[in-house]
Biopython code that builds the backbone (N, CA, C, O; Angstrom):
import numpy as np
from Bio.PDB.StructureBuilder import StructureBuilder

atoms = [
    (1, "UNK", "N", (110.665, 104.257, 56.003)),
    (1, "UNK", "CA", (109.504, 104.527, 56.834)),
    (1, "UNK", "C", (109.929, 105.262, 58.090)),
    (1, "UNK", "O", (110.882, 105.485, 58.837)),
    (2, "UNK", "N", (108.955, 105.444, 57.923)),
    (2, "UNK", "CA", (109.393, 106.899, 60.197)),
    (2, "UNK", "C", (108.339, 105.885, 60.827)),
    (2, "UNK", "O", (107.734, 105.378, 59.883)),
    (3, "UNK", "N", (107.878, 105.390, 62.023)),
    (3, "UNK", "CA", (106.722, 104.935, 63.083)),
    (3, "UNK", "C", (106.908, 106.265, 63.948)),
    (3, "UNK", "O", (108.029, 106.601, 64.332)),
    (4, "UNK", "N", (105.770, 107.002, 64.236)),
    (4, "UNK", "CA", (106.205, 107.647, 64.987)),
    (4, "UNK", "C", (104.618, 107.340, 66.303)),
    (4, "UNK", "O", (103.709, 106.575, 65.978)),
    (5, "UNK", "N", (104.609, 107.998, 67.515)),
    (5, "UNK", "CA", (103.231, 107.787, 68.052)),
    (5, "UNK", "C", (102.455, 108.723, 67.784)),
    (5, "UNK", "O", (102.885, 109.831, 67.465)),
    (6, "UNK", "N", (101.015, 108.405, 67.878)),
    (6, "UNK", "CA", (99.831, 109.675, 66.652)),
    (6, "UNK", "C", (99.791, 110.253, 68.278)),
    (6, "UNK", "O", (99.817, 109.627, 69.337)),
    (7, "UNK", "N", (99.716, 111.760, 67.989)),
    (7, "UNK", "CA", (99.148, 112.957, 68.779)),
    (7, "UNK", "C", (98.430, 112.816, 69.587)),
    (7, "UNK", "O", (98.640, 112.949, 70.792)),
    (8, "UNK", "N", (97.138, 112.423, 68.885)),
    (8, "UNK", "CA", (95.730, 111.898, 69.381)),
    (8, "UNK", "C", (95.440, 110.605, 69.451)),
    (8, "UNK", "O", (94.826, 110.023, 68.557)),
    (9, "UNK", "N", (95.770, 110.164, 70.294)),
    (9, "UNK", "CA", (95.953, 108.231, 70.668)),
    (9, "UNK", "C", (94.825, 107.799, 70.744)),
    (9, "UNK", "O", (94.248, 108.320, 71.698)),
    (10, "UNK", "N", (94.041, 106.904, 70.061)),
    (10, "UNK", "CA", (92.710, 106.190, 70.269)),
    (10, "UNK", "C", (92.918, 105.180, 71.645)),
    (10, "UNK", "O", (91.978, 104.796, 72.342)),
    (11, "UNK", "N", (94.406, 104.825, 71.886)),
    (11, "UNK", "CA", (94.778, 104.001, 73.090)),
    (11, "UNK", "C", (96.333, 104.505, 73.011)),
    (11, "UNK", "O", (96.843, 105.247, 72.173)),
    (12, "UNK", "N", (96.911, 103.885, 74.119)),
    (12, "UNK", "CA", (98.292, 104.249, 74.269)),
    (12, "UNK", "C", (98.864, 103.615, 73.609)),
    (12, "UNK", "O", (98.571, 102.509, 73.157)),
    (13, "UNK", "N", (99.919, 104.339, 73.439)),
    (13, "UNK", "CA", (100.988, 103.244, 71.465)),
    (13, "UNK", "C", (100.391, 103.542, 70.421)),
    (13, "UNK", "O", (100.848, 102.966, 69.434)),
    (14, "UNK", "N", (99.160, 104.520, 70.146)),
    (14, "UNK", "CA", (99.120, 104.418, 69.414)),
    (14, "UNK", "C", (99.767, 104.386, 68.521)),
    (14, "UNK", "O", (100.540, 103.564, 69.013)),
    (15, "UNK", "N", (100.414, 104.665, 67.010)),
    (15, "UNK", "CA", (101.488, 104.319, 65.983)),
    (15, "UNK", "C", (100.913, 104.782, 64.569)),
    (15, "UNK", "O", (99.871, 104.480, 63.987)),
    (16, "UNK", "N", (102.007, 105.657, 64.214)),
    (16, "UNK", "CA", (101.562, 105.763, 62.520)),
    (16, "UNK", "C", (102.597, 105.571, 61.848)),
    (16, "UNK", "O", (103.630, 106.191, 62.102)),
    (17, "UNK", "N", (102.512, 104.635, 60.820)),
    (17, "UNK", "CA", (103.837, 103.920, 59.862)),
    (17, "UNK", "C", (103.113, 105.165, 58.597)),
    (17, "UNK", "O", (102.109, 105.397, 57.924)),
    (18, "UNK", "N", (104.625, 105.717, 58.956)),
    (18, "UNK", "CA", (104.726, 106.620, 57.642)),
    (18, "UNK", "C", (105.199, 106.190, 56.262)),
    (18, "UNK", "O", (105.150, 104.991, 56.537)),
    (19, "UNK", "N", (105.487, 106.196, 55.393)),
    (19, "UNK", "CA", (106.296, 106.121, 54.295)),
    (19, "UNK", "C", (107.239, 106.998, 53.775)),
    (19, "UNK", "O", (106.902, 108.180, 53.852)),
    (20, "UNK", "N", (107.933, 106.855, 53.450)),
    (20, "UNK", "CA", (109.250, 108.634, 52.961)),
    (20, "UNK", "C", (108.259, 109.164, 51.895)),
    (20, "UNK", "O", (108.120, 110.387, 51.865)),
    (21, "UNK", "N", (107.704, 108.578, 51.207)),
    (21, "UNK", "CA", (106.991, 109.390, 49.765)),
    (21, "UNK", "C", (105.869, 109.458, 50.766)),
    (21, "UNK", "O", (105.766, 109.134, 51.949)),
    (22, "UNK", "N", (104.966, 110.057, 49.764)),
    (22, "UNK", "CA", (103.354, 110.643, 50.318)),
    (22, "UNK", "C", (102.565, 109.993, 49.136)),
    (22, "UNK", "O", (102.779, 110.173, 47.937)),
    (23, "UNK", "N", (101.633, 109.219, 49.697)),
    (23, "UNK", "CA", (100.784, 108.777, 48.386)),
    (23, "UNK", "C", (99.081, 109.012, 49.366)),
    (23, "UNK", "O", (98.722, 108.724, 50.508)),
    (24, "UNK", "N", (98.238, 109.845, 47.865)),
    (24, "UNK", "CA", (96.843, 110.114, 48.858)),
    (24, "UNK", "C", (96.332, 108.971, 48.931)),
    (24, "UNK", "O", (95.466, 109.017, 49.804)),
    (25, "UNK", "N", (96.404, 107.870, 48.446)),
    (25, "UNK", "CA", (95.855, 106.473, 49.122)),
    (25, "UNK", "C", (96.409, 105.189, 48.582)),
    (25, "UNK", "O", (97.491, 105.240, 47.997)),
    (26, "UNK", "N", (95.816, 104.096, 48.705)),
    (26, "UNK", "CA", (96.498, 102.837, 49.091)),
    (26, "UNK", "C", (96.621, 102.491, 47.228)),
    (26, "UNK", "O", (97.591, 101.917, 46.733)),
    (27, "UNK", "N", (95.678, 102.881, 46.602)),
    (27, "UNK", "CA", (95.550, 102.425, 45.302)),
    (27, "UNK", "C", (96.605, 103.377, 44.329)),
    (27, "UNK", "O", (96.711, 103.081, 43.138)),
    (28, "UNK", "N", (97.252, 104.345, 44.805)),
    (28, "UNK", "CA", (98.774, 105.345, 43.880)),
    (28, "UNK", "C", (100.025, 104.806, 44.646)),
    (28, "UNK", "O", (101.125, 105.286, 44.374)),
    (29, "UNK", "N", (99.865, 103.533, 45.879)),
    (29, "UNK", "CA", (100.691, 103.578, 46.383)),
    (29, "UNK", "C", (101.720, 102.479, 45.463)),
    (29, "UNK", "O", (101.231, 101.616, 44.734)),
    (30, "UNK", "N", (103.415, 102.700, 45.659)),
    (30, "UNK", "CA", (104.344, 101.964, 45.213)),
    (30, "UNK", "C", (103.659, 100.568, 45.782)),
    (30, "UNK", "O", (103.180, 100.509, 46.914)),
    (31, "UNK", "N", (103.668, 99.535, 44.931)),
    (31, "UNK", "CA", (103.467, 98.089, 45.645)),
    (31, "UNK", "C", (104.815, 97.708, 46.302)),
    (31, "UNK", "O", (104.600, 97.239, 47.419)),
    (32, "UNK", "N", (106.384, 97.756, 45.935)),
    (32, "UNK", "CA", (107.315, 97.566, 46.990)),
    (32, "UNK", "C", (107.182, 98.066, 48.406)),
    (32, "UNK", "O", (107.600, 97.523, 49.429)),
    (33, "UNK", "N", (106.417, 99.384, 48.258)),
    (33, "UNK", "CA", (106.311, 99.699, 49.451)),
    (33, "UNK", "C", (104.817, 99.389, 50.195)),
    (33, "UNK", "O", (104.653, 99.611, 51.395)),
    (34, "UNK", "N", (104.301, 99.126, 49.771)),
    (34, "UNK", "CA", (103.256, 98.601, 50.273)),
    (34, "UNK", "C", (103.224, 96.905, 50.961)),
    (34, "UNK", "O", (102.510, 96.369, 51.809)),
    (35, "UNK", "N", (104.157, 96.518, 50.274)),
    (35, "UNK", "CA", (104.851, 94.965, 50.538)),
    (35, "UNK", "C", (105.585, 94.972, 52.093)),
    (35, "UNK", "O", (105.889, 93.998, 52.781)),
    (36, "UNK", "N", (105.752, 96.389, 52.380)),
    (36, "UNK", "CA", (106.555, 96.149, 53.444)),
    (36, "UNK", "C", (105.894, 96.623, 54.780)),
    (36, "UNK", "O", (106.278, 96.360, 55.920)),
    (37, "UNK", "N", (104.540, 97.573, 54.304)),
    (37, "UNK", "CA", (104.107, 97.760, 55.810)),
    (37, "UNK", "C", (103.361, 96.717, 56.697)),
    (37, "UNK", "O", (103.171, 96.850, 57.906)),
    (38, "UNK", "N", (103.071, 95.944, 56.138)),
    (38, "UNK", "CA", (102.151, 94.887, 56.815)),
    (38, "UNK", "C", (102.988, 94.225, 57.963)),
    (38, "UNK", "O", (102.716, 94.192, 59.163)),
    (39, "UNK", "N", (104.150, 93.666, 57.257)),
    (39, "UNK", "CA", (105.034, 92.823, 58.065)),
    (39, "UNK", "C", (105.710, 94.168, 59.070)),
    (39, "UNK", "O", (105.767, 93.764, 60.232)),
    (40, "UNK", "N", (106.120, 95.323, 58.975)),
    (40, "UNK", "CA", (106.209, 96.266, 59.778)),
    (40, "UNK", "C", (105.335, 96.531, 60.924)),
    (40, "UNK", "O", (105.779, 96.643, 62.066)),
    (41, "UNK", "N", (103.745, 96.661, 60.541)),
    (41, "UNK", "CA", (102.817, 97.145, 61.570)),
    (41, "UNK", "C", (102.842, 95.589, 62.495)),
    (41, "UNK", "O", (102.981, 95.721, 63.711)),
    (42, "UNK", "N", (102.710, 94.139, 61.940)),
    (42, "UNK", "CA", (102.825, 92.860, 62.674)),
    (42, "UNK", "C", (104.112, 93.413, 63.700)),
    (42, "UNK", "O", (103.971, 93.517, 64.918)),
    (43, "UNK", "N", (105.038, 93.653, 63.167)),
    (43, "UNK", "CA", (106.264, 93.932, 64.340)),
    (43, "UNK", "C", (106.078, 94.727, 66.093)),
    (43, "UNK", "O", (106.272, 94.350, 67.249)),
    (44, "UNK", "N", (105.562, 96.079, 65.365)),
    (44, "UNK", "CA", (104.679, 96.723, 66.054)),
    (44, "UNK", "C", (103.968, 96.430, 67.127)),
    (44, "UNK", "O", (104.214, 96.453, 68.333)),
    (45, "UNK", "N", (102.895, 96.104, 66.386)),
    (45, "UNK", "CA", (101.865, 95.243, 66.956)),
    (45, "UNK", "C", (102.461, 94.056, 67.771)),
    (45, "UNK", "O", (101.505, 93.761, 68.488)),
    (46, "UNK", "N", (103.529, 93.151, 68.107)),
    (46, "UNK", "CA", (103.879, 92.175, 68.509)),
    (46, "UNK", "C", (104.547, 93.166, 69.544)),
    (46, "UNK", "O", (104.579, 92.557, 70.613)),
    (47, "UNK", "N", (105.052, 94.326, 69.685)),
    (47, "UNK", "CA", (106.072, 95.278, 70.417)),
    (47, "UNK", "C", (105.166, 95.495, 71.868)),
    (47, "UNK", "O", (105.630, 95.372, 73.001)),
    (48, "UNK", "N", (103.649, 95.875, 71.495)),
    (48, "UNK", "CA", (103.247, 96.130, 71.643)),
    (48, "UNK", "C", (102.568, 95.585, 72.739)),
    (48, "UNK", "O", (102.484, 96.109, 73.850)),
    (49, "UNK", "N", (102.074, 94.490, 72.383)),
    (49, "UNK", "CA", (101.545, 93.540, 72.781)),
    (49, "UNK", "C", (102.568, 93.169, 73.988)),
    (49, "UNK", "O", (102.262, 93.325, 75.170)),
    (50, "UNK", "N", (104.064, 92.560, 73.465)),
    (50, "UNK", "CA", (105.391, 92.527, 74.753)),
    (50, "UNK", "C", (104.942, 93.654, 75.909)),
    (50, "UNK", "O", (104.529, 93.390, 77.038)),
    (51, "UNK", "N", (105.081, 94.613, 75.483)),
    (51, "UNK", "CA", (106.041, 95.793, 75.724)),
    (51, "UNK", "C", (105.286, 96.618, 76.519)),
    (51, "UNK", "O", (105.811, 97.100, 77.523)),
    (52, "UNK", "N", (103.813, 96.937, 76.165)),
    (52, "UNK", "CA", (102.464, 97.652, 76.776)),
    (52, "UNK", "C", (101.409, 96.431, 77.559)),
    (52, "UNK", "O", (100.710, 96.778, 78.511)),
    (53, "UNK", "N", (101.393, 95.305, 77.155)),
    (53, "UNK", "CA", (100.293, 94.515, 77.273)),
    (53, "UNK", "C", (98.879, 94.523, 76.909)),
    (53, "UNK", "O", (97.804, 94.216, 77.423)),
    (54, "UNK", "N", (99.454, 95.142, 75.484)),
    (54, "UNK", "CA", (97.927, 95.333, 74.657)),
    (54, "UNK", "C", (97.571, 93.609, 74.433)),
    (54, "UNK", "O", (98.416, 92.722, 74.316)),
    (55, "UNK", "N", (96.018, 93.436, 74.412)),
    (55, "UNK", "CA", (95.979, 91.929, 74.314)),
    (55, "UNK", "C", (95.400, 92.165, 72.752)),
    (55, "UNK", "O", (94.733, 91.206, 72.365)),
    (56, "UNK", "N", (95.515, 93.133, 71.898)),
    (56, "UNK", "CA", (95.983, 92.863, 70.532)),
    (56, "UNK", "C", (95.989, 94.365, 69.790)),
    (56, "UNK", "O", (96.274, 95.491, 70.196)),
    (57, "UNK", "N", (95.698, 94.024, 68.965)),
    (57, "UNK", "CA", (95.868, 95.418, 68.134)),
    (57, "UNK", "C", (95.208, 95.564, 66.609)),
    (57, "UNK", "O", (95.264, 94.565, 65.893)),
    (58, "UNK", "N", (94.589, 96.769, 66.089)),
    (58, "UNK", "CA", (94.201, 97.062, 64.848)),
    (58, "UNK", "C", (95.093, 97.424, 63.755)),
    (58, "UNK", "O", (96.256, 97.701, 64.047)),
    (59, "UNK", "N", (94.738, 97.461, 62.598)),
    (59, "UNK", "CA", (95.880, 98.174, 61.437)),
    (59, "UNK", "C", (95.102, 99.201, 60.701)),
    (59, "UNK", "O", (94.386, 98.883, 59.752)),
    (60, "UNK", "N", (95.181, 100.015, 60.975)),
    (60, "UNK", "CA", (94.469, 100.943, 59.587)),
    (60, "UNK", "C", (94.610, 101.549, 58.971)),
    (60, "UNK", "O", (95.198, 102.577, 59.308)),
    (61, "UNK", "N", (94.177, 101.375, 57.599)),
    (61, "UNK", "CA", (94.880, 102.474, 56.261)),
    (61, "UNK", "C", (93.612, 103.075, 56.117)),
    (61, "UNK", "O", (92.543, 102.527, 56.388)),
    (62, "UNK", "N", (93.832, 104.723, 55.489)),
    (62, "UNK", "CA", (92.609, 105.518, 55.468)),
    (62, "UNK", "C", (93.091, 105.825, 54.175)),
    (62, "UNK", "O", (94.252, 106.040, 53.828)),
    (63, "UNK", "N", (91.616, 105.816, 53.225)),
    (63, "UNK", "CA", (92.316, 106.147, 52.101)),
    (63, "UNK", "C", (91.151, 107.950, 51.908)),
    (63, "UNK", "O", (90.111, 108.401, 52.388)),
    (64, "UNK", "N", (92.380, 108.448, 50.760)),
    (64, "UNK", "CA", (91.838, 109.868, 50.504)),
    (64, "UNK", "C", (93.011, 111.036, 50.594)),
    (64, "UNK", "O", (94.224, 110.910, 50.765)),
    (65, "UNK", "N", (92.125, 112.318, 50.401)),
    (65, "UNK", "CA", (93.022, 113.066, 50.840)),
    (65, "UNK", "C", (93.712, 113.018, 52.277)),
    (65, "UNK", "O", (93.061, 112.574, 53.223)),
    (66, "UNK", "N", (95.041, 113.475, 52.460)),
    (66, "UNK", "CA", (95.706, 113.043, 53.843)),
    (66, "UNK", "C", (96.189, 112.161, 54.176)),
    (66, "UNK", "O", (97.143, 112.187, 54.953)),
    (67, "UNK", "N", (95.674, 111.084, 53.685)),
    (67, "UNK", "CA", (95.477, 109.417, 54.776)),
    (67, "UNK", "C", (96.116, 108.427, 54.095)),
    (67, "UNK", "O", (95.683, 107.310, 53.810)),
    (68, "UNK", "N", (97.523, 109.072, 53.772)),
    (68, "UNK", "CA", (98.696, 108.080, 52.977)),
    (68, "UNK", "C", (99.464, 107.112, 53.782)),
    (68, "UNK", "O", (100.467, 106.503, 53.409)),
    (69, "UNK", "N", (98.766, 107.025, 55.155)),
    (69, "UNK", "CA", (99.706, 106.348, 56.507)),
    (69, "UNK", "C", (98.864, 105.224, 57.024)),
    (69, "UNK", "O", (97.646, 105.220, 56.851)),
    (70, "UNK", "N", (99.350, 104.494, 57.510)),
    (70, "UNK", "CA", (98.892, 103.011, 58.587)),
    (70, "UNK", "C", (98.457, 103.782, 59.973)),
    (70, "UNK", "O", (99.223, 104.641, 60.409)),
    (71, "UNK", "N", (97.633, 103.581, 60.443)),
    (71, "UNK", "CA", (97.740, 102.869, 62.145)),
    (71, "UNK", "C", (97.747, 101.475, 62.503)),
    (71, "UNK", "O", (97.409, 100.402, 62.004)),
    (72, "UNK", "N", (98.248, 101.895, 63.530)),
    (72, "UNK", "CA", (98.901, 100.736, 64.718)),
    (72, "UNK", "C", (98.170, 100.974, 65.890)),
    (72, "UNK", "O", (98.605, 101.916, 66.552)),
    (73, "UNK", "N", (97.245, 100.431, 66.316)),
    (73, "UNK", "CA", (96.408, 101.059, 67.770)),
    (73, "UNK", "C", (96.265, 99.975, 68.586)),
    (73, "UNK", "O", (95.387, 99.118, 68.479)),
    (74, "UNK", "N", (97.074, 100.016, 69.346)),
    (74, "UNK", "CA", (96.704, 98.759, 70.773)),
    (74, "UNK", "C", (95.588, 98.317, 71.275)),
    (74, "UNK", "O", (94.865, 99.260, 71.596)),
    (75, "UNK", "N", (95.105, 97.239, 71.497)),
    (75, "UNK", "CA", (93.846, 96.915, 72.220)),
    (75, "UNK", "C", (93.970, 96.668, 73.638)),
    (75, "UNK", "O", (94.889, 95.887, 73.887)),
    (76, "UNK", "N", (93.265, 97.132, 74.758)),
    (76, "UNK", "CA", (93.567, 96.578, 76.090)),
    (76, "UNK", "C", (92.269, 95.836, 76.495)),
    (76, "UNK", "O", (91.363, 96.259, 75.777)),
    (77, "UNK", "N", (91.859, 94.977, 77.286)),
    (77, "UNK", "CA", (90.709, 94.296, 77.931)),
    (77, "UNK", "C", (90.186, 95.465, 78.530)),
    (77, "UNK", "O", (90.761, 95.984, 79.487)),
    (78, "UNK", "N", (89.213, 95.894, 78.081)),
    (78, "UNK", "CA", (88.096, 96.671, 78.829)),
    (78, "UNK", "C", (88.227, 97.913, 78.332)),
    (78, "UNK", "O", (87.540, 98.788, 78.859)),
    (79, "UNK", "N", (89.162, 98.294, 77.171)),
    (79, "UNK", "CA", (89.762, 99.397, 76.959)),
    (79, "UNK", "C", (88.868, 99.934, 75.763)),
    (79, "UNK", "O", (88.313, 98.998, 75.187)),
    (80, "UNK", "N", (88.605, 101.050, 75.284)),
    (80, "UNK", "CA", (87.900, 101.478, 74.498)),
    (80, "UNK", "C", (87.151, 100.670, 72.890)),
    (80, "UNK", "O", (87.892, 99.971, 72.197)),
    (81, "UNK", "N", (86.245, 100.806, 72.641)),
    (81, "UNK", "CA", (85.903, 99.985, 71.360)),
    (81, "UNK", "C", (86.284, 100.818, 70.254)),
    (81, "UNK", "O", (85.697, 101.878, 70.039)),
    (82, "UNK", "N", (87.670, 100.215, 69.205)),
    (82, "UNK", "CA", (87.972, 101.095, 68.005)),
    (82, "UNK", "C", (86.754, 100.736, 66.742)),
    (82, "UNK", "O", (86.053, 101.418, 65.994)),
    (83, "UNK", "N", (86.838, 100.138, 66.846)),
    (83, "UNK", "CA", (85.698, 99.575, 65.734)),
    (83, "UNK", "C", (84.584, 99.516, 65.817)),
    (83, "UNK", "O", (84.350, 98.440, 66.367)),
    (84, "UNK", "N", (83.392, 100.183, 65.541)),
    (84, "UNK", "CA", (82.186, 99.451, 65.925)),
    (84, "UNK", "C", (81.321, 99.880, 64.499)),
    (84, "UNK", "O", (81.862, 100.747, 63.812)),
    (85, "UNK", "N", (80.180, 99.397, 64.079)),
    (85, "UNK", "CA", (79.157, 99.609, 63.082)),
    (85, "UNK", "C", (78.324, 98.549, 63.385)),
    (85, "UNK", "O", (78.641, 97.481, 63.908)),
    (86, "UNK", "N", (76.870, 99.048, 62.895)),
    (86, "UNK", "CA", (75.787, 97.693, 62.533)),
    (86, "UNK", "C", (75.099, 97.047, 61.480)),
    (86, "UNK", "O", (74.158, 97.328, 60.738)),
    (87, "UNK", "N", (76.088, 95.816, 61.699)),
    (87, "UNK", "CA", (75.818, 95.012, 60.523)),
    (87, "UNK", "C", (74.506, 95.228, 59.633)),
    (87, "UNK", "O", (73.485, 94.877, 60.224)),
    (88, "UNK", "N", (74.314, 95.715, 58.378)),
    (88, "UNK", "CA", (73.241, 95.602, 57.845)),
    (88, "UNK", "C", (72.754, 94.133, 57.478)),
    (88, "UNK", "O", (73.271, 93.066, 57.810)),
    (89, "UNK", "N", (71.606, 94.365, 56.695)),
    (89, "UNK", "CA", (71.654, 92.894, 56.162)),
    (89, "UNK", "C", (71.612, 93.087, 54.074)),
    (89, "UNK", "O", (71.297, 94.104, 53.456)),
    (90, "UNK", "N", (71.976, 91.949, 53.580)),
    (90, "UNK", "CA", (71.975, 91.794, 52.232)),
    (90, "UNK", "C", (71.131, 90.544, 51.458)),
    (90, "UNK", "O", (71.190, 89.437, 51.994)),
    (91, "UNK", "N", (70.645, 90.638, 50.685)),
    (91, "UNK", "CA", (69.818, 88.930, 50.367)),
    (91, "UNK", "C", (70.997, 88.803, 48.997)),
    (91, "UNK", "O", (71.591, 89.563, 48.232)),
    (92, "UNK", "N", (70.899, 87.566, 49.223)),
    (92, "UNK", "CA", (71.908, 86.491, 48.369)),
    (92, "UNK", "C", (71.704, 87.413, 46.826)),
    (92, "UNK", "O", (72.673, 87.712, 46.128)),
    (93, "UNK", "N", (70.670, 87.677, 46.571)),
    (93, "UNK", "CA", (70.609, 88.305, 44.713)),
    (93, "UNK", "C", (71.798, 89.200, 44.894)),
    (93, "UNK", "O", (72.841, 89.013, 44.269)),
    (94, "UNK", "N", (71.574, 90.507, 46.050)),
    (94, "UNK", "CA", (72.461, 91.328, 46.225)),
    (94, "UNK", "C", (73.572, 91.161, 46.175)),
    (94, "UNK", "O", (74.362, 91.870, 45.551)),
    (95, "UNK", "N", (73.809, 90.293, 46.756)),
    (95, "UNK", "CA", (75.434, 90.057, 47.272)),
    (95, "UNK", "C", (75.562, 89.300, 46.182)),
    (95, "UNK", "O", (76.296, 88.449, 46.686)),
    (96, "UNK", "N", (75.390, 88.873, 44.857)),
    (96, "UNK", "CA", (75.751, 88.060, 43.806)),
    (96, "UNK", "C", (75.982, 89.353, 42.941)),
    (96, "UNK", "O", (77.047, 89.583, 42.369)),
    (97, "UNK", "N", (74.754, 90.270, 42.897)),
    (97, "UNK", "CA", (75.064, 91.361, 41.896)),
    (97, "UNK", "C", (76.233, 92.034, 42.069)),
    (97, "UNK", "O", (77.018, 92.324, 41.166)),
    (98, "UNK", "N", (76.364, 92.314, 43.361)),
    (98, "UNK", "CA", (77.738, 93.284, 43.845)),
    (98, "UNK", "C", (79.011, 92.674, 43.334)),
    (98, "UNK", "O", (79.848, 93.193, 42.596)),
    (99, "UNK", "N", (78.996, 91.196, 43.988)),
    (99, "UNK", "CA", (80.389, 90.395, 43.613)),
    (99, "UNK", "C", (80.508, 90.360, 41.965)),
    (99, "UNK", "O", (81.603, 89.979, 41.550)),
    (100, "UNK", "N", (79.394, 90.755, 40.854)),
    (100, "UNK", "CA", (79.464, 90.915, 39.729)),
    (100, "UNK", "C", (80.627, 91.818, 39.330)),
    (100, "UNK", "O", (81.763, 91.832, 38.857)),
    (101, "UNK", "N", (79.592, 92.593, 39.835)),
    (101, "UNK", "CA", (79.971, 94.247, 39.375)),
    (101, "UNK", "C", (81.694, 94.569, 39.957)),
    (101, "UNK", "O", (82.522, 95.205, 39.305)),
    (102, "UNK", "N", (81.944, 93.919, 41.385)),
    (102, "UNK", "CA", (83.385, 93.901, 41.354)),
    (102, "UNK", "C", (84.361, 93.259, 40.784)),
    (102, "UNK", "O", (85.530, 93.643, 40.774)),
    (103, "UNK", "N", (83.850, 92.042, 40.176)),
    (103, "UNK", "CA", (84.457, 90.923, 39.421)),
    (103, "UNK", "C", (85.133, 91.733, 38.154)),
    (103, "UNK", "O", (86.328, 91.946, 37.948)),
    (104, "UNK", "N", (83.785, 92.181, 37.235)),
    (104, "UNK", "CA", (84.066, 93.151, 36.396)),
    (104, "UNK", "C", (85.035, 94.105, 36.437)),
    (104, "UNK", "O", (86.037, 94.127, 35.722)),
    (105, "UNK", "N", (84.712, 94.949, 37.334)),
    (105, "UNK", "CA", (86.096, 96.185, 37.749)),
    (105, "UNK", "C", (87.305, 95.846, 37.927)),
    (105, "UNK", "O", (88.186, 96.695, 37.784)),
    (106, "UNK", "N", (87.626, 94.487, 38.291)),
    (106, "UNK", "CA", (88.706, 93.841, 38.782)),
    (106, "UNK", "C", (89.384, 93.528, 37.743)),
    (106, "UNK", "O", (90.605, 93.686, 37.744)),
    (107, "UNK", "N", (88.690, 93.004, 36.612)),
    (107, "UNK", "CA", (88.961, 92.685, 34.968)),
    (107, "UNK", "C", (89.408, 93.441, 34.140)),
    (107, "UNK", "O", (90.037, 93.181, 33.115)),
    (108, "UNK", "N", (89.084, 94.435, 34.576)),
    (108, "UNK", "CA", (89.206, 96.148, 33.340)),
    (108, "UNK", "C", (90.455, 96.542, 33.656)),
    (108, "UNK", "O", (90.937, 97.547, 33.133)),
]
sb = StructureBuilder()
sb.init_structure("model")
sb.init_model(0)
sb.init_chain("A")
sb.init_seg("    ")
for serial, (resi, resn, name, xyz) in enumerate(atoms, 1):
    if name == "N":
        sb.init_residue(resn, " ", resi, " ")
    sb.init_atom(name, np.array(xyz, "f"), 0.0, 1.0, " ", f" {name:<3s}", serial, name[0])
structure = sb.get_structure()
């Protein structure tokens, strides 16, 4: 793996855990190597946290073309919102059909 810091920082530290191979997303990726970024970006993220005084941090894998890499993005108190969306809502049939239909896919 390379960590190197992303260009365009959503916060400071930001971090992208590379891999030596290139895979376009999480589902072509080697599972040995996939075994190892988690406990990598936790490291990070704990560095981080020491080291900057982020009071925590995100992980994110983008899947698709390009987006064969992790972030590592620091959180500070008062510091920008990385995440945001609004919750929709679902009724119980829904959310039974869906968990079907993934159950299934999961099987095949």
């Amino acid at each position: 793996f390379r960590v190197i810091l992303d260009l365009g920082p959503a916060s400071k530290g930001h971090a992208l855990i590379l891999p030596k191979e290139h895979y376009k997303d999480i589902c072509e990726a080697d599972m040995a190597v996939t075994g190892k970024i988690l406990p990598l970006a936790a490291k990070i993220g704990s560095a981080m946290k020491k080291g900057l005084g982020a009071s925590g941090f995100n992980v994110v894998q983008n899947n698709g073309t390009s987006a064969g890499h992790v972030h590592v993005i620091p959180r500070y108190e008062g510091g920008p919102v990385m995440v945001a969306w609004n919750p929709g809502k679902a009724e119980s049939e829904e959310l039974e059909e869906t968990a079907g239909i993934l159950k299934n896919a999961l099987a095949e």
